[in-house]
mmCIF file as gemmi writes it, N, C-alpha and C atoms, coordinates in Angstrom:
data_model
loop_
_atom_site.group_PDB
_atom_site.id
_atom_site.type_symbol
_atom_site.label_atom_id
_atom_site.label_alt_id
_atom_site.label_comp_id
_atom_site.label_asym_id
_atom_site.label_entity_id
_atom_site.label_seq_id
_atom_site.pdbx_PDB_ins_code
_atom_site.Cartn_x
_atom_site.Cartn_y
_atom_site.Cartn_z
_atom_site.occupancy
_atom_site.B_iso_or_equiv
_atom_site.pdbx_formal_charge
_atom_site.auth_seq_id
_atom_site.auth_asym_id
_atom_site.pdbx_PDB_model_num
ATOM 1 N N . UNK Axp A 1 ? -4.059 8.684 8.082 1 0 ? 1 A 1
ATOM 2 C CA . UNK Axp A 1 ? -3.967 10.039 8.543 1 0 ? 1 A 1
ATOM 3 C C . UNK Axp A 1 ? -2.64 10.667 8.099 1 0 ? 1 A 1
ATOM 4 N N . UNK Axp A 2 ? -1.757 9.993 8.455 1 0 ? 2 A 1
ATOM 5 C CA . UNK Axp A 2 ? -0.134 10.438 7.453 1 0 ? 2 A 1
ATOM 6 C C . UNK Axp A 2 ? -0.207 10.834 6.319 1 0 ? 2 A 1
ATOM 7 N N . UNK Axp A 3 ? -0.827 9.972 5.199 1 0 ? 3 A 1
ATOM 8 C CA . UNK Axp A 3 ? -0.95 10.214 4.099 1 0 ? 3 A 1
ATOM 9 C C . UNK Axp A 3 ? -1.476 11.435 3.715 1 0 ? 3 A 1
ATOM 10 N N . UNK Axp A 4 ? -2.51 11.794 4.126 1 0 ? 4 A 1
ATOM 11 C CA . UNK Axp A 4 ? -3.003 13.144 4.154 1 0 ? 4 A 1
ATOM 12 C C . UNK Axp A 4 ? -3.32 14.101 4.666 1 0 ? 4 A 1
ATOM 13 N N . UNK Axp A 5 ? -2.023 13.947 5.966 1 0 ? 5 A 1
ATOM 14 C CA . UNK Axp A 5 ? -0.973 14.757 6.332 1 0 ? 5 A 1
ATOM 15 C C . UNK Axp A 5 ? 0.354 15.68 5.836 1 0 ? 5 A 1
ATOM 16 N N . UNK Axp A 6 ? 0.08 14.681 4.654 1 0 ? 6 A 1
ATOM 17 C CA . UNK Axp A 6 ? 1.446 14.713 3.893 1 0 ? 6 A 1
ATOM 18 C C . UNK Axp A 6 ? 2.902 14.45 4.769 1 0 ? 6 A 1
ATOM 19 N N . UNK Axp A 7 ? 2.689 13.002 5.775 1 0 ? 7 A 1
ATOM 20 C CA . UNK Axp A 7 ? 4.042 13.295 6.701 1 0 ? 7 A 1
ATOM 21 C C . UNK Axp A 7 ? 4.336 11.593 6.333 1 0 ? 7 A 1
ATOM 22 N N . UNK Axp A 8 ? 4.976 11.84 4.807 1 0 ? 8 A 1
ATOM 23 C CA . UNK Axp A 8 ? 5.127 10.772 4.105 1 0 ? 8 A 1
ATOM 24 C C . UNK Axp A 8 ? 6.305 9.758 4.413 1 0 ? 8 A 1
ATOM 25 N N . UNK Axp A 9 ? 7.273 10.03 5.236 1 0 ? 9 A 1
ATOM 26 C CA . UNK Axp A 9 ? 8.277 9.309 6.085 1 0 ? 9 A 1
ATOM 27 C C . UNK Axp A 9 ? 7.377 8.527 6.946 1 0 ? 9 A 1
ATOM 28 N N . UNK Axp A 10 ? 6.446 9.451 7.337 1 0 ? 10 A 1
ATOM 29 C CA . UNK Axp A 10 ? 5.989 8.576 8.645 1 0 ? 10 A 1
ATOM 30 C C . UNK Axp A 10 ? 5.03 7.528 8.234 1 0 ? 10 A 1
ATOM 31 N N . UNK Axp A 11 ? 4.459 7.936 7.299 1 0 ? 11 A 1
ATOM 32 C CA . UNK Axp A 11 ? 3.434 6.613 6.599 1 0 ? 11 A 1
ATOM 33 C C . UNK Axp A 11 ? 4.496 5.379 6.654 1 0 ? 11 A 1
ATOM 34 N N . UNK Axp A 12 ? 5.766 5.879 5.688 1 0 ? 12 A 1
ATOM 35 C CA . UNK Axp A 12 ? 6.811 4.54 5.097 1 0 ? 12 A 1
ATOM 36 C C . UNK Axp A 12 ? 7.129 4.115 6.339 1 0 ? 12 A 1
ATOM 37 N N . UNK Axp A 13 ? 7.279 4.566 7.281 1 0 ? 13 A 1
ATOM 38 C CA . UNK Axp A 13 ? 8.009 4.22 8.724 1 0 ? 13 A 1
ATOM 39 C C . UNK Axp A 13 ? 6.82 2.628 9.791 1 0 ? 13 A 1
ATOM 40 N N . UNK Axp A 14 ? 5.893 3.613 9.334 1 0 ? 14 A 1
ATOM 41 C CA . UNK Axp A 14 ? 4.711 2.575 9.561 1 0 ? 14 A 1
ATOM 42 C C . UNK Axp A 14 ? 4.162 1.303 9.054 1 0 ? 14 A 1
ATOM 43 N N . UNK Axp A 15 ? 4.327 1.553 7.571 1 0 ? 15 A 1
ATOM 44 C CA . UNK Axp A 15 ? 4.3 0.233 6.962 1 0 ? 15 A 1
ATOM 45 C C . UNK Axp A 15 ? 5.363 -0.448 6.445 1 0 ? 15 A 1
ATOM 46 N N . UNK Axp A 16 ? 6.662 -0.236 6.589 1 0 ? 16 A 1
ATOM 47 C CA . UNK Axp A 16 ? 7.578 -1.075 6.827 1 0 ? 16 A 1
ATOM 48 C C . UNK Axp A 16 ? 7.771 -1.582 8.248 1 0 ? 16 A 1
ATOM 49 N N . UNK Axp A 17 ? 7.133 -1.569 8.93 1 0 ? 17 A 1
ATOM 50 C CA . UNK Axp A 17 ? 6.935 -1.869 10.419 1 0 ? 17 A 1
ATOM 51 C C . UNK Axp A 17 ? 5.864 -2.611 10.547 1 0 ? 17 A 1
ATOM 52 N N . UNK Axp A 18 ? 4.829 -2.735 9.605 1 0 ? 18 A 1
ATOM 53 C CA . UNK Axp A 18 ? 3.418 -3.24 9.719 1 0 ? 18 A 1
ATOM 54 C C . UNK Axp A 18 ? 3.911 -4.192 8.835 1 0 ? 18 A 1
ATOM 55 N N . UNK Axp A 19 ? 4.108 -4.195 7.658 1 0 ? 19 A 1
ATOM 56 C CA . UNK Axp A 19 ? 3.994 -5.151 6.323 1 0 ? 19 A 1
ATOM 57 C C . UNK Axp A 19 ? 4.783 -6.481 6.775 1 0 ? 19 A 1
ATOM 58 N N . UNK Axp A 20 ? 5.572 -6.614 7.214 1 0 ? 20 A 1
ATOM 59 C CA . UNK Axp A 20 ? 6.48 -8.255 7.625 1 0 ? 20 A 1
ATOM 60 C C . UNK Axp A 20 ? 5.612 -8.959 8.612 1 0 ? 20 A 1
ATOM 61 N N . UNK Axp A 21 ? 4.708 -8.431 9.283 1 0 ? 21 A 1
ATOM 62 C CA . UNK Axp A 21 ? 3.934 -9.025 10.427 1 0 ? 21 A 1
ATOM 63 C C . UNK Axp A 21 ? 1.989 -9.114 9.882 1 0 ? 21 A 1
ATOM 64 N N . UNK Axp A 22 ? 2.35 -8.968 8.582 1 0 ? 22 A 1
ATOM 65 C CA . UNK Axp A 22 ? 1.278 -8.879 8.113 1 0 ? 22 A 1
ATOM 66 C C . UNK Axp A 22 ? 1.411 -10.43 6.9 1 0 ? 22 A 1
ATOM 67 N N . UNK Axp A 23 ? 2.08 -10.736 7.09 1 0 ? 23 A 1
ATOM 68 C CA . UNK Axp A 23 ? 2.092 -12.337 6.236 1 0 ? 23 A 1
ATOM 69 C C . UNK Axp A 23 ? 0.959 -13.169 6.227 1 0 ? 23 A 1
ATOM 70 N N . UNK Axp A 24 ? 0.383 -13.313 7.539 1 0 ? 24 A 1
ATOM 71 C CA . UNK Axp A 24 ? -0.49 -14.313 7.548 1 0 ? 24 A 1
ATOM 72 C C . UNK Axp A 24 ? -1.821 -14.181 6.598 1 0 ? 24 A 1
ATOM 73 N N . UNK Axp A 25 ? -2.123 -15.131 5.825 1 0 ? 25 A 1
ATOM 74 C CA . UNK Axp A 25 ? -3.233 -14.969 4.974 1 0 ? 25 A 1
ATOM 75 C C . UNK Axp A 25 ? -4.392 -14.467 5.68 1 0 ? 25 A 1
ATOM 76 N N . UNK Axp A 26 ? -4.759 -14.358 7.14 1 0 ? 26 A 1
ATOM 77 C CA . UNK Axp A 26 ? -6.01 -13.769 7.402 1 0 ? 26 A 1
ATOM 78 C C . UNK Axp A 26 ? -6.016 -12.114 7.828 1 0 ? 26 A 1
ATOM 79 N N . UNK Axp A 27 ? -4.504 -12.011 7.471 1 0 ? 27 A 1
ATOM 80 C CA . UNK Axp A 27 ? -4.449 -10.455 7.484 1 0 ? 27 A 1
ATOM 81 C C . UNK Axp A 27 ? -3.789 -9.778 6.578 1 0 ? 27 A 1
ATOM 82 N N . UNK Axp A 28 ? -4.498 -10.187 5.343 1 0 ? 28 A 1
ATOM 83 C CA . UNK Axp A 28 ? -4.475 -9.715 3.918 1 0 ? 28 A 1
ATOM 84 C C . UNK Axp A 28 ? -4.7 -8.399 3.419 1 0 ? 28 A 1
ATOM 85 N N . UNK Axp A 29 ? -5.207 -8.33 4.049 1 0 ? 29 A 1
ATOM 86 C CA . UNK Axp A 29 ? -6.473 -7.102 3.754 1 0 ? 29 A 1
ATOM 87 C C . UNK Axp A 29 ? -5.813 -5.596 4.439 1 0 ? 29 A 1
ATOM 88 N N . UNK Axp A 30 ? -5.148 -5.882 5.662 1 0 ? 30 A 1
ATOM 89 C CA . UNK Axp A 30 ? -4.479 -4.961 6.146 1 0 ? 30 A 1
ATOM 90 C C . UNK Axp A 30 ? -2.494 -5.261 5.754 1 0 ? 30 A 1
ATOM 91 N N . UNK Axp A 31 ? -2.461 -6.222 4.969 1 0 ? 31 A 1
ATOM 92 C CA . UNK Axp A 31 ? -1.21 -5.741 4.014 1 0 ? 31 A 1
ATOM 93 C C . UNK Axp A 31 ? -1.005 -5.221 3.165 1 0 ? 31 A 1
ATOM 94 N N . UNK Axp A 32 ? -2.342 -5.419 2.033 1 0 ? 32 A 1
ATOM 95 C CA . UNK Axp A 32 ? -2.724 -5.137 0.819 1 0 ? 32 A 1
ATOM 96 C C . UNK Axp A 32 ? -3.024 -3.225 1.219 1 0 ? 32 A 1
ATOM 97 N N . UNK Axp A 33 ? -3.336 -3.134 2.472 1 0 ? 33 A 1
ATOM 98 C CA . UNK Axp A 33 ? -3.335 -1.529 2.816 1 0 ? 33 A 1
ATOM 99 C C . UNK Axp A 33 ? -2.322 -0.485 3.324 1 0 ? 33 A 1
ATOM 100 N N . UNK Axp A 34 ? -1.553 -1.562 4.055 1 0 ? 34 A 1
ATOM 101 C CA . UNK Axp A 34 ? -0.26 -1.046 3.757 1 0 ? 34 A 1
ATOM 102 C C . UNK Axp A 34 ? 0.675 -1.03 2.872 1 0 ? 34 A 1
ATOM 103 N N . UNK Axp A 35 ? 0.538 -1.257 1.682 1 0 ? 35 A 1
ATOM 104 C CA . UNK Axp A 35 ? 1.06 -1.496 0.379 1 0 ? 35 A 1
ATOM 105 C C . UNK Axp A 35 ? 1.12 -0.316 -0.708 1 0 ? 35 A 1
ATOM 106 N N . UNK Axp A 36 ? -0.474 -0.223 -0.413 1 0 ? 36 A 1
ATOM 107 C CA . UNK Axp A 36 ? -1.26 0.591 -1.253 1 0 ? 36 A 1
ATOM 108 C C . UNK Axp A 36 ? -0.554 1.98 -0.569 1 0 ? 36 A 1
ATOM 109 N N . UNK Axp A 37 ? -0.677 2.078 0.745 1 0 ? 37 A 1
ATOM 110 C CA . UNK Axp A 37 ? -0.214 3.76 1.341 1 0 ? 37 A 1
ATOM 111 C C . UNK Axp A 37 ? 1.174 3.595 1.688 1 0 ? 37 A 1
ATOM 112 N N . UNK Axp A 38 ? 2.261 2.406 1.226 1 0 ? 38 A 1
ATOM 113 C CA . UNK Axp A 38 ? 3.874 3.012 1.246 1 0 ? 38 A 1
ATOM 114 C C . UNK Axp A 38 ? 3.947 3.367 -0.482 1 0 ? 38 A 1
ATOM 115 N N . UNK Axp A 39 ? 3.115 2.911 -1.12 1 0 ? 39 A 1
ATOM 116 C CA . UNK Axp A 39 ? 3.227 2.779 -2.804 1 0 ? 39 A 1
ATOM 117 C C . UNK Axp A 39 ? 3.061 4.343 -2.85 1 0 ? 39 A 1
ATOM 118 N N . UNK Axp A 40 ? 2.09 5.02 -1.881 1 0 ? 40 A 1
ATOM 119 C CA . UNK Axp A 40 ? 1.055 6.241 -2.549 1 0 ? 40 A 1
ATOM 120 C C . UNK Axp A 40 ? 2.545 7.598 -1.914 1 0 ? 40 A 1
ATOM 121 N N . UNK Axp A 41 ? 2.855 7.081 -0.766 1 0 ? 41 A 1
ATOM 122 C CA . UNK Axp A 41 ? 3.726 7.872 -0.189 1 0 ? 41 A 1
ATOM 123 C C . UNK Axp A 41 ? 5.233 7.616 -0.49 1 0 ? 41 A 1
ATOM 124 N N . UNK Axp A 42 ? 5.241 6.721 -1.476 1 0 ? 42 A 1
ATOM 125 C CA . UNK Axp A 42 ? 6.555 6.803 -2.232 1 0 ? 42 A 1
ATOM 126 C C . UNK Axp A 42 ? 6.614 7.29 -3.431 1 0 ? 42 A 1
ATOM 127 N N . UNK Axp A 43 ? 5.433 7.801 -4.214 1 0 ? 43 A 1
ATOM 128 C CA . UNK Axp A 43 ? 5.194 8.197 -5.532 1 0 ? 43 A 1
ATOM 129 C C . UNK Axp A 43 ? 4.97 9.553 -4.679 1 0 ? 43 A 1
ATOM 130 N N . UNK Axp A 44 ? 4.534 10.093 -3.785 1 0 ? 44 A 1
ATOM 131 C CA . UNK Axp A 44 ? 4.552 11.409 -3.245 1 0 ? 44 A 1
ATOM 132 C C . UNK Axp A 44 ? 6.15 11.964 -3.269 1 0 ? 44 A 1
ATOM 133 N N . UNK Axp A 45 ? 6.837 11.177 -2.495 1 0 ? 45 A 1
ATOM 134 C CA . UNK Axp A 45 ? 8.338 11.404 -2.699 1 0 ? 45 A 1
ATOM 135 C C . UNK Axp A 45 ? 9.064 11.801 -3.551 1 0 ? 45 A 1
ATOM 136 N N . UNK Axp A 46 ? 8.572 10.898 -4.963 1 0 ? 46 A 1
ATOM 137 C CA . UNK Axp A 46 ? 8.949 10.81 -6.44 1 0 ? 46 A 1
ATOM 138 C C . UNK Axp A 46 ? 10.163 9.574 -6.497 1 0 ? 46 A 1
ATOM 139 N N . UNK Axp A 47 ? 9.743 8.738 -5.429 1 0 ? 47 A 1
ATOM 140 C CA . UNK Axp A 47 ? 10.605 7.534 -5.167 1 0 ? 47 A 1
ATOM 141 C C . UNK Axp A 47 ? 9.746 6.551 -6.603 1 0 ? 47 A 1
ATOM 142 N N . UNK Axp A 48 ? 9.435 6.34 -7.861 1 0 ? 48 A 1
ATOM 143 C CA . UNK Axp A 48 ? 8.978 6.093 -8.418 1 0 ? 48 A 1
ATOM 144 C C . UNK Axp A 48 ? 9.012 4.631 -9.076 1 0 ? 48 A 1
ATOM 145 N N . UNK Axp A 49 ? 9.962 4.092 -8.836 1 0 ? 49 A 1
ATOM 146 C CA . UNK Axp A 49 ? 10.627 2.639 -8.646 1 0 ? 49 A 1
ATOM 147 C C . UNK Axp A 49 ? 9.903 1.569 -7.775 1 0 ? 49 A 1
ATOM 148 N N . UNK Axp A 50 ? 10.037 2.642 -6.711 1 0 ? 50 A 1
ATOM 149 C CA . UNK Axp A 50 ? 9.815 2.08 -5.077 1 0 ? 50 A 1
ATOM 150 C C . UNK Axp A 50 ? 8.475 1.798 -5.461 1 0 ? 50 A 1
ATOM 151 N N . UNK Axp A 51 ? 7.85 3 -5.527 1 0 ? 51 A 1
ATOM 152 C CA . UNK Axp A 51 ? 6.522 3.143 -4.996 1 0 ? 51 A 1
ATOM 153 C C . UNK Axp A 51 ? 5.821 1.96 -6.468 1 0 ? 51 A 1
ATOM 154 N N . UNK Axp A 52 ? 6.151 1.603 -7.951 1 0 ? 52 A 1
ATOM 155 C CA . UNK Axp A 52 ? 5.118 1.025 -8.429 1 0 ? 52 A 1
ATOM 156 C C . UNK Axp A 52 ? 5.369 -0.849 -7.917 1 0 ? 52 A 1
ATOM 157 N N . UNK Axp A 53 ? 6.792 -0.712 -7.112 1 0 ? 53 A 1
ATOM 158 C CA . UNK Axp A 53 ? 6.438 -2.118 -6.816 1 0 ? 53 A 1
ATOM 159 C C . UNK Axp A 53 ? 5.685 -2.527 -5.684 1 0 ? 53 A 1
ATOM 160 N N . UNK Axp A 54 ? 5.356 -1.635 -4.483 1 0 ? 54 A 1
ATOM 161 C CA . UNK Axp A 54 ? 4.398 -1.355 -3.896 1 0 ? 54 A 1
ATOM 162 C C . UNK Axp A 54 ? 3.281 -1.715 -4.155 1 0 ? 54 A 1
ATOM 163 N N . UNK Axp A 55 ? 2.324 -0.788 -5.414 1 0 ? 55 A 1
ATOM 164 C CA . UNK Axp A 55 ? 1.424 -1.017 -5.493 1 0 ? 55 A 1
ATOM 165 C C . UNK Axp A 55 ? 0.869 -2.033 -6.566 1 0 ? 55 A 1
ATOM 166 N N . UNK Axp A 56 ? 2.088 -2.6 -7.177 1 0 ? 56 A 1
ATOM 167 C CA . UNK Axp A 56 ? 2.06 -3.607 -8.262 1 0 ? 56 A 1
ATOM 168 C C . UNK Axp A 56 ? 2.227 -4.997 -6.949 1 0 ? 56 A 1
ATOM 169 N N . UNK Axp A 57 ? 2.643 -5.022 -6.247 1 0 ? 57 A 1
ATOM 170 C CA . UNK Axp A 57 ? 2.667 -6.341 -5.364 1 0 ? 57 A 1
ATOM 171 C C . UNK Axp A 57 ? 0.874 -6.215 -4.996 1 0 ? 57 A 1
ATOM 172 N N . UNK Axp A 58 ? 0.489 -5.466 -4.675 1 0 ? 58 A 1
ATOM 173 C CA . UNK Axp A 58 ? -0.684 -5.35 -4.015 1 0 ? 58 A 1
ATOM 174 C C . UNK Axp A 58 ? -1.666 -5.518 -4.883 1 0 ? 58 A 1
ATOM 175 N N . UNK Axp A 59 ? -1.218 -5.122 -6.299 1 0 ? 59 A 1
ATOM 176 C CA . UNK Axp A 59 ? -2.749 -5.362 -7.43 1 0 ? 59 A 1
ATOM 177 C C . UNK Axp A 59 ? -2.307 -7.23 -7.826 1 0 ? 59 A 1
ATOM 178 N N . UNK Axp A 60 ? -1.2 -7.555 -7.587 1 0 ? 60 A 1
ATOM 179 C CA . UNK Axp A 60 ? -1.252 -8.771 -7.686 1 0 ? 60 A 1
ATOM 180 C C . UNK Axp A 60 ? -1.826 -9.281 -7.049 1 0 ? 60 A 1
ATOM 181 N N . UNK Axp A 61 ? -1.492 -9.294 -5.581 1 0 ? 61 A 1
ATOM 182 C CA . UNK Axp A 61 ? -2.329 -10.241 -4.467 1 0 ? 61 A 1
ATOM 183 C C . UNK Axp A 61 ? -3.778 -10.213 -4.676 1 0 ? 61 A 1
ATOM 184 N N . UNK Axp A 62 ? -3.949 -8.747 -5.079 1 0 ? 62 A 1
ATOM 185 C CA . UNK Axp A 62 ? -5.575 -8.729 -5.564 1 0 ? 62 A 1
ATOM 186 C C . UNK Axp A 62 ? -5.711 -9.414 -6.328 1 0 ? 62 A 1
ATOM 187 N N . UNK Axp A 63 ? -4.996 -9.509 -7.603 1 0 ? 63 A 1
ATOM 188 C CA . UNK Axp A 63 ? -5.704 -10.166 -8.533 1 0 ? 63 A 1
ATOM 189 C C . UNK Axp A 63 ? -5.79 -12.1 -8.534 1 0 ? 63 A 1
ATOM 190 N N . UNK Axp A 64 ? -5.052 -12.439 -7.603 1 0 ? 64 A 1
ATOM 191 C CA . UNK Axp A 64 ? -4.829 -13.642 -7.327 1 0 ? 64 A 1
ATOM 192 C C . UNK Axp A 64 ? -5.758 -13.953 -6.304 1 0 ? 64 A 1
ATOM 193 N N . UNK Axp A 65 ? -5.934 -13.424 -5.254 1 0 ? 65 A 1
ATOM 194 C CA . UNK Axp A 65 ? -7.273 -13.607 -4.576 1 0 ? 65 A 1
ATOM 195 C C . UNK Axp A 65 ? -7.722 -12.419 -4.003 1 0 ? 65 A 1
ATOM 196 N N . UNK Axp A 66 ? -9.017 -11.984 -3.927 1 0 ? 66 A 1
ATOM 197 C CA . UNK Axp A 66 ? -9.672 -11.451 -3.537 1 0 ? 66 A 1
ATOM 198 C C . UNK Axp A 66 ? -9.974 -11.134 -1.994 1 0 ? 66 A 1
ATOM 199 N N . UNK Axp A 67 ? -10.232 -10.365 -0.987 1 0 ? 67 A 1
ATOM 200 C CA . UNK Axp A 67 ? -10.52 -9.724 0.144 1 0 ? 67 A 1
ATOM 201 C C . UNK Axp A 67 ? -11.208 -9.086 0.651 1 0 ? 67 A 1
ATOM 202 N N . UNK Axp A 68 ? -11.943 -9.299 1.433 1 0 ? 68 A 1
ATOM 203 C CA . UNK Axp A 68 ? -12.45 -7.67 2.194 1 0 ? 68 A 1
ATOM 204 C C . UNK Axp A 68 ? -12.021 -6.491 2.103 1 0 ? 68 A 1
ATOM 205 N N . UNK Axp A 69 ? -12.234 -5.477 1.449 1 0 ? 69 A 1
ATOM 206 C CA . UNK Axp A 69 ? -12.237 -4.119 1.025 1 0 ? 69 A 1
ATOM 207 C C . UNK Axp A 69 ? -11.04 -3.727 0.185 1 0 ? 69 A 1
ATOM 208 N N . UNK Axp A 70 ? -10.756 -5.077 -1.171 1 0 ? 70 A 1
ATOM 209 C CA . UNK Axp A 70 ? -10.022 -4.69 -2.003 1 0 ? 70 A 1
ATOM 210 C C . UNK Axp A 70 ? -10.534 -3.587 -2.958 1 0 ? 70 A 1
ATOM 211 N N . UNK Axp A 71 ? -11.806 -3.359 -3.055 1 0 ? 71 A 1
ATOM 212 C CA . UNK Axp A 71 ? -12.129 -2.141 -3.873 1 0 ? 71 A 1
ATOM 213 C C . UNK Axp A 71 ? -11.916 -1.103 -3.329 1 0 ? 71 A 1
ATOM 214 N N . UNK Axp A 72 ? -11.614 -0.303 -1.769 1 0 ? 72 A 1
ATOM 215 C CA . UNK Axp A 72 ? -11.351 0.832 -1.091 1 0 ? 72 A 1
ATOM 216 C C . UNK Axp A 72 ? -9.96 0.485 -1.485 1 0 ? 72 A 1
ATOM 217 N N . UNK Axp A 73 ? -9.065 -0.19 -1.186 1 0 ? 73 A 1
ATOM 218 C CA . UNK Axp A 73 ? -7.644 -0.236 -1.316 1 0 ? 73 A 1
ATOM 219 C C . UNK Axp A 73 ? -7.012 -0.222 -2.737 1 0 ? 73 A 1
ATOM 220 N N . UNK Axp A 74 ? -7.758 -0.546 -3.776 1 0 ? 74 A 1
ATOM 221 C CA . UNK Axp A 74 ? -7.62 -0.727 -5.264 1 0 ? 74 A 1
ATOM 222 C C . UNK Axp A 74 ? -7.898 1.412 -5.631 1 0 ? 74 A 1
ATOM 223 N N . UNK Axp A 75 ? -8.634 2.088 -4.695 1 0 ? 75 A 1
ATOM 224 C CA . UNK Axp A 75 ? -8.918 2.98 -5.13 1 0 ? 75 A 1
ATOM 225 C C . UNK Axp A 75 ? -7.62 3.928 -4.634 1 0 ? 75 A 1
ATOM 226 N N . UNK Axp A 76 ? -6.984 3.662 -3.88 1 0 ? 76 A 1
ATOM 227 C CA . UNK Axp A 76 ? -5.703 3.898 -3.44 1 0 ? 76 A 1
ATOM 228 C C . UNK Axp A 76 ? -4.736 3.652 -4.16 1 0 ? 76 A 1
ATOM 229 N N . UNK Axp A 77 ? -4.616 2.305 -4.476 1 0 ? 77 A 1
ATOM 230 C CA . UNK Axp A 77 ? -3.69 2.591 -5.214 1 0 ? 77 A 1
ATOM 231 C C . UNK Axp A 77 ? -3.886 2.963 -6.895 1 0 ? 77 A 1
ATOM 232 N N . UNK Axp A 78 ? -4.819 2.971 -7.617 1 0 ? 78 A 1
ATOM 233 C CA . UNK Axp A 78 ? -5.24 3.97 -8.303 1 0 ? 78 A 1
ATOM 234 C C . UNK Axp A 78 ? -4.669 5.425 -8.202 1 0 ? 78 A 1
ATOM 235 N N . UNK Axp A 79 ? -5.263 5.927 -7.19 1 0 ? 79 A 1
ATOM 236 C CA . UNK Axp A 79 ? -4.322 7.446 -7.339 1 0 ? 79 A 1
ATOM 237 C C . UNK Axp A 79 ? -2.8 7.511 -6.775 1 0 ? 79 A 1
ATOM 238 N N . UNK Axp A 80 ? -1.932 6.349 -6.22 1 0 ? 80 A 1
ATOM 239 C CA . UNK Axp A 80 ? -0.983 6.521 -6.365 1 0 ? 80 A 1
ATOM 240 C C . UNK Axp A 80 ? -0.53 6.238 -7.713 1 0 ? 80 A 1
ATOM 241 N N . UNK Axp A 81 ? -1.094 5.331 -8.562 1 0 ? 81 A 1
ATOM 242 C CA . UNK Axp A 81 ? -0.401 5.428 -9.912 1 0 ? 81 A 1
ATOM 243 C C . UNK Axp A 81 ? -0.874 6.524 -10.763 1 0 ? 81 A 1
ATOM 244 N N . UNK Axp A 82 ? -1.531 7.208 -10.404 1 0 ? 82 A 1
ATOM 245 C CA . UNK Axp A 82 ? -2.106 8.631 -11.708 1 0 ? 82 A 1
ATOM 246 C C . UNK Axp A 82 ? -0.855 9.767 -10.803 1 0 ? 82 A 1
């Protein structure tokens, strides 16, 4: 909802708050999503550094193993990198 809110502090505020407690391998799926929306709301910023290691950590984990609704989250971070 932040995200397209455009209240892009508050996204980052959220998933740097979410992402460290999100380690455990059975909650992958909701790291890999917070990844994808600090990546999307740091390329909103024009934090551009920030934001492709964001979503470059997250196409890794994808590409190393697979998850429940890596194709919704892959489509995310997709338009944060365009």
């Amino acid at each position: 909802m932040h995200l397209h809110a455009m209240e892009f502090a508050g996204v980052l505020a959220i998933c740097e708050a979410a992402v460290p407690v999100l380690g455990d391998p059975s909650r992958a799926a909701w790291r890999r999503f917070c990844l994808a929306l600090a990546g999307s709301a740091e390329t909103a910023l024009g934090n551009y550094p920030r934001a492709l290691e964001h979503l470059s950590t997250a196409i890794n984990e994808m590409d190393s193993h697979a998850v429940i609704h890596d194709w919704y989250c892959r489509m995310i971070i997709e338009s944060g990198l365009t």
